[in-house]
DOPADREN-343542 format. One line per field, with one value per residue: residue number from 0; residue in one letter; chain; x, y, z of N, C-alpha, C, CB in turn. Coordinates in steps of 0.1 Angstrom, whole numbers, plus 5000, padded with zeros to 4 digits. Glycine has a CB too. Example, Ala and Ser with C-alpha at 12.3 -4.5 7.8 and 13.67 -1.06 7.14 Angstrom:
% residues 2
k: (0_1)
r: (A_S)
c: (A_A)
n_c1: (5132_5128)
n_c2: (4943_4978)
n_c3: (5078_5071)
ca_c1: (5123_5137)
ca_c2: (4955_4989)
ca_c3: (5078_5071)
c_c1: (5132_5129)
c_c2: (4967_5000)
c_c3: (5078_5079)
cb_c1: (5113_5141)
cb_c2: (4955_4994)
cb_c3: (5090_5057)
% end
This chain:
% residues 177
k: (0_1_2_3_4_5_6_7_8_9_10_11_12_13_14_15_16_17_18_19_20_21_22_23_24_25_26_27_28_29_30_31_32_33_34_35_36_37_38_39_40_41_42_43_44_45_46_47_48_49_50_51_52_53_54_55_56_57_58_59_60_61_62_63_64_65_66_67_68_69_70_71_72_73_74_75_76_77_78_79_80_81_82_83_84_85_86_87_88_89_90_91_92_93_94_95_96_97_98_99_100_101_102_103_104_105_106_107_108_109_110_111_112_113_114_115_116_117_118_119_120_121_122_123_124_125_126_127_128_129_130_131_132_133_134_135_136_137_138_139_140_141_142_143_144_145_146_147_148_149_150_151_152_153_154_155_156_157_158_159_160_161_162_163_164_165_166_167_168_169_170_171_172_173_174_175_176)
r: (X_X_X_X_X_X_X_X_X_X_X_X_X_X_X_X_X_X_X_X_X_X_X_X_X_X_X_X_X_X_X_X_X_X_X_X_X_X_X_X_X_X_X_X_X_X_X_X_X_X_X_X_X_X_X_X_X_X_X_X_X_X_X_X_X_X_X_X_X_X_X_X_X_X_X_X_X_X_X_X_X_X_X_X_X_X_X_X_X_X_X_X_X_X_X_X_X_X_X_X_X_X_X_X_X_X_X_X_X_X_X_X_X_X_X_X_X_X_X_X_X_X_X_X_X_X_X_X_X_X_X_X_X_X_X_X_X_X_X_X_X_X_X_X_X_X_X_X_X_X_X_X_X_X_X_X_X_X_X_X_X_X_X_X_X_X_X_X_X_X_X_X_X_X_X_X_X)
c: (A_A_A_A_A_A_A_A_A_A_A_A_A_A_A_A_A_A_A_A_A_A_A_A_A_A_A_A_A_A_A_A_A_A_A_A_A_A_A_A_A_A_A_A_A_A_A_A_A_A_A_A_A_A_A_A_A_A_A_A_A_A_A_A_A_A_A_A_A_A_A_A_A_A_A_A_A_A_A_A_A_A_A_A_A_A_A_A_A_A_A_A_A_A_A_A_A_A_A_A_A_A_A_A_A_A_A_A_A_A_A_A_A_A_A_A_A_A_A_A_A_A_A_A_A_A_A_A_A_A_A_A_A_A_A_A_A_A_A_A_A_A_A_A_A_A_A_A_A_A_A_A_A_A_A_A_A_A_A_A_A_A_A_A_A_A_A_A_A_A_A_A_A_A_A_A_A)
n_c1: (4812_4810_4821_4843_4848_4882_4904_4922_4952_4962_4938_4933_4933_4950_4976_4978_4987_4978_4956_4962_4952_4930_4910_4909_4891_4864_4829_4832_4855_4859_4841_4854_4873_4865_4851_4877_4887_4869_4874_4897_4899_4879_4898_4918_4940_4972_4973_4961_4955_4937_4934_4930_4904_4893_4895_4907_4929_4955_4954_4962_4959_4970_4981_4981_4978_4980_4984_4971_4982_5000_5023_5051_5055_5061_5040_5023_5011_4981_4968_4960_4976_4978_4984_5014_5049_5077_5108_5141_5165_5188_5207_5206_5189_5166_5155_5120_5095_5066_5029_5000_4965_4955_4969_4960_4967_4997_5033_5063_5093_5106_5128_5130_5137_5153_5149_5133_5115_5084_5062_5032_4993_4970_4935_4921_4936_4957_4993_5018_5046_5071_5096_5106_5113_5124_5089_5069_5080_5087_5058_5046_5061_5051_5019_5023_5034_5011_4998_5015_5009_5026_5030_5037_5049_5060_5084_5104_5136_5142_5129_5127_5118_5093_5056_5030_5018_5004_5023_5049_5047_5036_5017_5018_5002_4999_4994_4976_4989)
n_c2: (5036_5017_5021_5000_4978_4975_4948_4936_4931_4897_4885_4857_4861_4882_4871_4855_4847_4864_4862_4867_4888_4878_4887_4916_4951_4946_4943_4939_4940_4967_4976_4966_4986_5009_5004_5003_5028_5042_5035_5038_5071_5077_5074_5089_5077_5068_5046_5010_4979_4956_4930_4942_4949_4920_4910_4885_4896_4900_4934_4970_4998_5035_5069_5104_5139_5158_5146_5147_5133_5126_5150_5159_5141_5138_5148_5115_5102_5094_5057_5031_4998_4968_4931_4934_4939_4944_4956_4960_4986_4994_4979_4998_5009_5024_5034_5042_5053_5037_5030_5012_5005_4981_4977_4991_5021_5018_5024_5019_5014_5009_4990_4997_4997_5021_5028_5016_4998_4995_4972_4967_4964_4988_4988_4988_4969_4979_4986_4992_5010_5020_5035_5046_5066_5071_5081_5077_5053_5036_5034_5016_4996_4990_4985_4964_4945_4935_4920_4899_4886_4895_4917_4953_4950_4927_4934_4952_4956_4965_4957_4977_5001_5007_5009_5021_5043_5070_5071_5067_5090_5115_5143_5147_5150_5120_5093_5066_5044)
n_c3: (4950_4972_5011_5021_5048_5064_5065_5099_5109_5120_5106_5085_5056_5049_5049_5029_4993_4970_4944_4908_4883_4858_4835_4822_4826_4834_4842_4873_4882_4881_4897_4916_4920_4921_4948_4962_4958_4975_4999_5006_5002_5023_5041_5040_5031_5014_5001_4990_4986_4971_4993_5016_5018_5019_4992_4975_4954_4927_4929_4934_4944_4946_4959_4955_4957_4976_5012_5040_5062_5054_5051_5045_5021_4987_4963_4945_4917_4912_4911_4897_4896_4887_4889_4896_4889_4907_4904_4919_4917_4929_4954_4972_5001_5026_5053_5069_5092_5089_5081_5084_5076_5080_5106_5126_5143_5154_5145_5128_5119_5086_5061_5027_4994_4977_4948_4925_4893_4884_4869_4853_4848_4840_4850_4824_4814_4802_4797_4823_4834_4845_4867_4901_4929_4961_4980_4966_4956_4983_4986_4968_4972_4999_4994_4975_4985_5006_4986_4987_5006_5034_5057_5067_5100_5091_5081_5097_5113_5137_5166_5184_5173_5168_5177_5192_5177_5196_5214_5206_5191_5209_5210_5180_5154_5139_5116_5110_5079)
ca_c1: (4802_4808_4834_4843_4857_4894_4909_4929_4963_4957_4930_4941_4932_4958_4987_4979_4992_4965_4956_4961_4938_4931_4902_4904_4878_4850_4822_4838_4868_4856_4831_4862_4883_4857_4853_4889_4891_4858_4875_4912_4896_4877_4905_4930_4949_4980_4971_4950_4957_4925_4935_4928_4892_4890_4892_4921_4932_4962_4949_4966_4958_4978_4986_4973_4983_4984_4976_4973_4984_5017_5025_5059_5059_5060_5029_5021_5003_4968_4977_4957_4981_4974_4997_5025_5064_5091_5121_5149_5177_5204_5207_5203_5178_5162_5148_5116_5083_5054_5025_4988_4951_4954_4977_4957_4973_5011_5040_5074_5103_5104_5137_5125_5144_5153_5150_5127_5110_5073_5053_5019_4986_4959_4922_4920_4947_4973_5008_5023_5064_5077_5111_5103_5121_5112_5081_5064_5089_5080_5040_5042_5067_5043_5012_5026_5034_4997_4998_5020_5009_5034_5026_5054_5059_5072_5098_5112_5148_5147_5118_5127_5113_5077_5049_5014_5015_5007_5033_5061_5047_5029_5008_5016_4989_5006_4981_4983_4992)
ca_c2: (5026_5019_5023_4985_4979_4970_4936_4941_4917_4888_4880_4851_4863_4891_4864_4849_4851_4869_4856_4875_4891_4869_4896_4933_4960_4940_4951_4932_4949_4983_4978_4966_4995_5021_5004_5006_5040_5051_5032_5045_5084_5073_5072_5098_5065_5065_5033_5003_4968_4946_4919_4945_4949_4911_4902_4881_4896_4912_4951_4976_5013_5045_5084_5117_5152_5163_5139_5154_5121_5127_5165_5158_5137_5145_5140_5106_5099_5085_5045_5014_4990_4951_4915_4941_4934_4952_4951_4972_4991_4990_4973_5007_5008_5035_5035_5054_5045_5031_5025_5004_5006_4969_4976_5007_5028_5017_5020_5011_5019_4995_4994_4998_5002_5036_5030_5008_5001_4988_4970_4958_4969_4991_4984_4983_4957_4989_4984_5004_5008_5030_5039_5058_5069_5082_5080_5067_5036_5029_5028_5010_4985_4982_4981_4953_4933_4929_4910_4885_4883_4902_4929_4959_4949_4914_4937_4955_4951_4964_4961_4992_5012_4995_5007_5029_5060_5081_5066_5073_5109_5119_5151_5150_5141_5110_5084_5053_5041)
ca_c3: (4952_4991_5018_5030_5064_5062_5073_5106_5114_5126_5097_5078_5041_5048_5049_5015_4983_4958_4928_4894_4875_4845_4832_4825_4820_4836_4855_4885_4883_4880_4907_4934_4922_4931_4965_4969_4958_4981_5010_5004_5003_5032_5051_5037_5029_5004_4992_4995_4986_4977_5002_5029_5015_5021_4979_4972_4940_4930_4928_4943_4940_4956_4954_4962_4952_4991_5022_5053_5070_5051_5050_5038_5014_4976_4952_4943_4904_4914_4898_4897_4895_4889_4885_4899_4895_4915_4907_4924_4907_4934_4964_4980_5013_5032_5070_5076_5092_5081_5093_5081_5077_5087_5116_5134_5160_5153_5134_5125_5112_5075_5050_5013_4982_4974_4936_4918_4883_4884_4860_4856_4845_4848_4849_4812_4805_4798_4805_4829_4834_4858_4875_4907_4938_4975_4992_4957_4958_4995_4989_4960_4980_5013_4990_4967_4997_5009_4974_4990_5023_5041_5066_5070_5106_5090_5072_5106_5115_5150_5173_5195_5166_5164_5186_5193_5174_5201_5223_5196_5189_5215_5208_5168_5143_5130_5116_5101_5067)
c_c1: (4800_4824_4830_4850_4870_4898_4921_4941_4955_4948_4940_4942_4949_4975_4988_4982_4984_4963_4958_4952_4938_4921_4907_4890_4865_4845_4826_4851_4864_4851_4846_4871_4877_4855_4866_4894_4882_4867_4887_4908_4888_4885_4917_4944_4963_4978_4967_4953_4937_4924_4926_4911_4884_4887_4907_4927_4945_4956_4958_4962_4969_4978_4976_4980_4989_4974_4980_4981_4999_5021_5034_5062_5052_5047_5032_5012_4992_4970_4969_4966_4977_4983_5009_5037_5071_5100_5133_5159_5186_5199_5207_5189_5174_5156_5138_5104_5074_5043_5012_4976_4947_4960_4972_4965_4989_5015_5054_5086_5107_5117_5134_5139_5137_5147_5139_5118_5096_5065_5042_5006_4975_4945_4918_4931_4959_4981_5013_5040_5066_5086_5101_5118_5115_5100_5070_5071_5086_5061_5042_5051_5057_5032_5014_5030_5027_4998_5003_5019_5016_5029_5036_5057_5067_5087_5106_5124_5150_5134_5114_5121_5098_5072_5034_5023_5013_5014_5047_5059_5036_5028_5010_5005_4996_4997_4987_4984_4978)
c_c2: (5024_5014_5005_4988_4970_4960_4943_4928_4912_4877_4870_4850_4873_4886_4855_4856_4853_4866_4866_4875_4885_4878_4909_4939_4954_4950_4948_4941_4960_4985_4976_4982_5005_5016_5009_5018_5048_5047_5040_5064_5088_5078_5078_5086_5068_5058_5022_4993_4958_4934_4926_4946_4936_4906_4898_4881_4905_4926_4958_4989_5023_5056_5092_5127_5156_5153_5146_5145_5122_5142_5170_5153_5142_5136_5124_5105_5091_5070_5037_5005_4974_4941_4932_4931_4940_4944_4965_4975_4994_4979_4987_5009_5023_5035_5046_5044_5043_5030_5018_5005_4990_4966_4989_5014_5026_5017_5018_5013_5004_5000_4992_4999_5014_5039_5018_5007_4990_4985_4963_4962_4976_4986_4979_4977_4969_4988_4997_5001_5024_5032_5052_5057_5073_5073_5073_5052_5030_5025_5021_4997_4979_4979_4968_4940_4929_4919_4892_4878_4889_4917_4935_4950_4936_4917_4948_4948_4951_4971_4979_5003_5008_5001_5013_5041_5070_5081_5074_5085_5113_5136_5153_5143_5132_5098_5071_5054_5038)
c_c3: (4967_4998_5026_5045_5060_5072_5086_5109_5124_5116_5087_5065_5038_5047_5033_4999_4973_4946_4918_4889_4865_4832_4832_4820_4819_4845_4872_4891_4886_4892_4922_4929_4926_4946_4971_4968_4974_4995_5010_5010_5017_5043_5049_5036_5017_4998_5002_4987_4986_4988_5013_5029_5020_5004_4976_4956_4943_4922_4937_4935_4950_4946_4958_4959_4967_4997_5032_5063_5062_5045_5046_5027_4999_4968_4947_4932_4910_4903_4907_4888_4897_4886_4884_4898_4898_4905_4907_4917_4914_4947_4973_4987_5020_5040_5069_5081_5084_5091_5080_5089_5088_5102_5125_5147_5161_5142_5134_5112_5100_5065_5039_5005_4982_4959_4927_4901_4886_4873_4861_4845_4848_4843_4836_4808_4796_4802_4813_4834_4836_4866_4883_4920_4948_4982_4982_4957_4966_4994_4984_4967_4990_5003_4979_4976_5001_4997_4978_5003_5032_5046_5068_5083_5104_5087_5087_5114_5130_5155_5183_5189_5157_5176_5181_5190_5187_5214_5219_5196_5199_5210_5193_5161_5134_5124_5106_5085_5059)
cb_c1: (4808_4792_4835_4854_4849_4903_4917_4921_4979_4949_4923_4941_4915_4955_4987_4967_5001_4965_4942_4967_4934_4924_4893_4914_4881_4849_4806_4844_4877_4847_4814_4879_4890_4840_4851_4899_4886_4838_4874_4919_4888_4876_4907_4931_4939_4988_4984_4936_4969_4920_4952_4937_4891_4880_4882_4922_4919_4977_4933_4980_4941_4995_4990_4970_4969_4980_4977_4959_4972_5023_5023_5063_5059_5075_5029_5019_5011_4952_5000_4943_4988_4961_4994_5022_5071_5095_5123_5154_5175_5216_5219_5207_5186_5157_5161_5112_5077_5058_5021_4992_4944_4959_4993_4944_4966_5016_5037_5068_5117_5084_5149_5116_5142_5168_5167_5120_5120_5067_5058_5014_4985_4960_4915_4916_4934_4975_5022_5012_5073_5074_5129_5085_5129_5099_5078_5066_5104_5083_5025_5043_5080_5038_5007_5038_5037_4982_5010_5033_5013_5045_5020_5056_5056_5069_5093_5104_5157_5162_5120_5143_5125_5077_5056_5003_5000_4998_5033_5062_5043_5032_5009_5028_4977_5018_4966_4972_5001)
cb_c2: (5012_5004_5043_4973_4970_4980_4924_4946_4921_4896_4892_4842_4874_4899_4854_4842_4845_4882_4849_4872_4905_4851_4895_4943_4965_4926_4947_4915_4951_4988_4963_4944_4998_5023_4989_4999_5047_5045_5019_5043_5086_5062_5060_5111_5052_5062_5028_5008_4965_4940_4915_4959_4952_4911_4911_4867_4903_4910_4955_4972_5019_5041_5087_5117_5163_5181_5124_5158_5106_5114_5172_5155_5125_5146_5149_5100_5089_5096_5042_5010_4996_4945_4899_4948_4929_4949_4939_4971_5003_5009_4962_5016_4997_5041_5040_5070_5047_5017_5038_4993_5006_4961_4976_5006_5018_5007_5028_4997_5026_4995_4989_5011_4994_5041_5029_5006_5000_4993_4965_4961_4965_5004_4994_4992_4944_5000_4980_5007_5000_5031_5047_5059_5076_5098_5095_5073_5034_5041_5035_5017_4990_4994_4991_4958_4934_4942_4918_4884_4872_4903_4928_4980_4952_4903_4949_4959_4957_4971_4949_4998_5016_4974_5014_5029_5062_5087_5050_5068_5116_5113_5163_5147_5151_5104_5094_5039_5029)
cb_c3: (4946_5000_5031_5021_5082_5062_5061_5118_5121_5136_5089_5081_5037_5058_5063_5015_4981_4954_4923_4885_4872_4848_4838_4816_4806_4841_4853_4880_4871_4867_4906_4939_4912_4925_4971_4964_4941_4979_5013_4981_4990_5031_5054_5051_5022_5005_4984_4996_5000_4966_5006_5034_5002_5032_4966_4977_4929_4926_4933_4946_4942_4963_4938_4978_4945_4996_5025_5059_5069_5036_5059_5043_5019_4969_4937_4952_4891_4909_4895_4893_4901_4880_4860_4914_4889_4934_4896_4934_4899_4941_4964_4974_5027_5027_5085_5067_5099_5075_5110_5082_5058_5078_5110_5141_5175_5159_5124_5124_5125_5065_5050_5009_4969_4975_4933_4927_4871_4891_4851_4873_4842_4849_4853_4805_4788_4798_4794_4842_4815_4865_4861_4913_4936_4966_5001_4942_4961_5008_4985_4946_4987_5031_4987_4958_5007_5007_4961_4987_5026_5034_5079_5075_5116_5078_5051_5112_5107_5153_5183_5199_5157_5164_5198_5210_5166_5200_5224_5181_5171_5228_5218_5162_5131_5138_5109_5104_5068)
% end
C-alpha cells in the first residue's frame, strides 16, 4: 500500500501505551499491516511496531529469511503478531546491541531474555504460541516494547555502550534496527 515515515524519539505517541485490537480481519487492519510490511521492507527492517508508523495499536510484525543489516543472525518466520504476551522461561539475560528505526544512527548494547514463549494473534483472530530463543526472542522483545512505550535505550544498563553507529564501528556497515 505505501511506505510511511517512521516516528523518531522524542515523539510523544512513541511513549504510550497502544491500545488492543478489539477487531480482526478488517479492511483497517489489513490495510495498516501492508503499510507496515511496505515500510519494514523499505528499510531492510527486522521489525516494525505500529506505534512507530504513528497508529497506536498493538501490531507488531518481524522476520526475514536473510537481512543484510543482520548478516549473522539466524532466520526469523515472517509473523504478524497482535495483543502480544511475553513471558520468559528463566530469568536468564543476554547483552547484545540493538539498535532502532525510531532511534537513527545509534545503538546500544540492550539485556533481553534468552528464552521466551509468545502469545497473541494474527491478523485473522488466529492464535499464535511460541517458545523461541536468540535473536527471534530479542526482536520480538524490542518490538513488543514499542507496544508499551519503551524505547531499547530505556532498557540499557551501561551508558558507555550507547552511541552513533559509525562512531562504535567505524568503517562497518552496521545500520539501525
Amino acid at each position: 500500500m505505501a511506505i510511511k515515515p517512521v516516528l523518531k524519539m522524542g515523539e510523544p505517541l512513541l511513549l504510550q501505551t497502544a491500545k488492543p485490537i478489539e477487531q480482526f480481519d478488517t479492511a483497517e487492519l489489513h490495510a495498516l499491516i501492508r503499510d507496515m510490511e511496505d515500510t519494514m521492507e523499505s528499510l531492510n527492517g527486522a521489525g516494525l511496531a505500529a506505534p512507530q508508523i504513528g497508529v497506536s495499536l498493538q501490531v507488531v510484525i518481524f522476520g526475514f529469511d536473510h537481512n543484510p543489516r543482520y548478516p549473522r543472525a539466524e532466520e526469523v518466520p515472517f509473523t504478524v503478531l497482535i495483543n502480544p504476551k511475553l513471558m520468559p522461561l528463566s530469568d536468564g539475560k543476554e547483552d547484545d546491541w540493538e539498535g532502532c528505526l525510531s532511534v537513527p544512527g545509534m545503538r546500544g548494547v540492550v539485556p533481553r531474555y534468552k528464552q521466551l514463549r509468545y502469545q497473541g494473534f494474527d491478523q485473522y483472530g488466529k492464535t499464535i504460541d511460541r517458545t523461541v530463543s536468540g535473536f527471534h526472542a530479542r526482536v520480538v522483545q524490542h518490538e513488543c516494547d514499542h507496544l508499551q512505550g519503551i524505547l531499547y535505550p530505556m532498557r540499557i544498563q551501561d551508558f558507555r555502550q550507547f552511541g552513533f553507529t559509525d562512531v562504535l564501528f567505524p568503517g562497518q556497515a552496521v545500520m539501525d534496527d
